[in-house]
C-alpha positions in Angstrom: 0.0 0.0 0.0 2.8 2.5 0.8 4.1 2.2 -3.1 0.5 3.3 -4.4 1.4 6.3 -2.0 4.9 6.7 -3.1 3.9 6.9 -6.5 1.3 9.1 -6.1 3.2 11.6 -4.5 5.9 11.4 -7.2 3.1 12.1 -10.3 2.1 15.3 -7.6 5.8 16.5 -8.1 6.5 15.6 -11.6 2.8 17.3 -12.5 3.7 20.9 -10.1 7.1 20.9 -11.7 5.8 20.5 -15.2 3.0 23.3 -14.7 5.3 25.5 -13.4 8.0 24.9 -17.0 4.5 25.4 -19.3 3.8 28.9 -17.4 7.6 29.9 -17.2 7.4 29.1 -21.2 4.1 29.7 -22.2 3.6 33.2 -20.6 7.5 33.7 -20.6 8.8 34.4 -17.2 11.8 35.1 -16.5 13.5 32.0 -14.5 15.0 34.4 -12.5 11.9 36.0 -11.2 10.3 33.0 -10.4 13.8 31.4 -8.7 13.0 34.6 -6.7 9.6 33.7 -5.7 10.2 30.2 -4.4 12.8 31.6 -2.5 10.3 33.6 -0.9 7.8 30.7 -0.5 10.4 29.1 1.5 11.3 32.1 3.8 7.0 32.3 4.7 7.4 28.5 4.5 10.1 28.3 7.2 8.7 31.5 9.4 5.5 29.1 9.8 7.2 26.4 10.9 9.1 27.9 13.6 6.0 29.6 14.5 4.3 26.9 15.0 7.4 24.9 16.7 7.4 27.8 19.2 3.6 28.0 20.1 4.0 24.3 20.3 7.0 24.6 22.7 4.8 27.1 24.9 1.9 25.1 25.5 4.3 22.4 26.4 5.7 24.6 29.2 3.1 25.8 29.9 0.8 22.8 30.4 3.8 20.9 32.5 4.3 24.4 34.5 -0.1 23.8 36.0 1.1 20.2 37.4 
């Protein structure tokens, strides 16, 4: 069952990766200003994540700090 999963999530990559060639050649975008917005994505990407690893680390210490 896991391979069915495995492969499914490898045809979700290969199909994001070949949208995002058709728009860079089909409404011609420059590779360099769309290097610049993934970049971007994983800046807001990464700033969620530790935001969520610090509330998570709060409500930790805080629920051990009631008992």
């Amino acid at each position: 069952m896991a391979r069915k999963s495995r492969r499914s999530f490898i045809t979700s990559v290969l199909a994001c990766i070949a949208f995002v060639a058709a728009a860079i050649w089909s409404w011609d975008l420059p590779v360099k200003d769309v290097a610049a917005y993934l970049v971007l994505l994983l800046v807001f990407l990464a700033v969620i994540i530790a935001a969520a690893l610090a509330g998570g680390a709060l409500l930790s210490w805080l629920r051990r700090r009631k008992k």
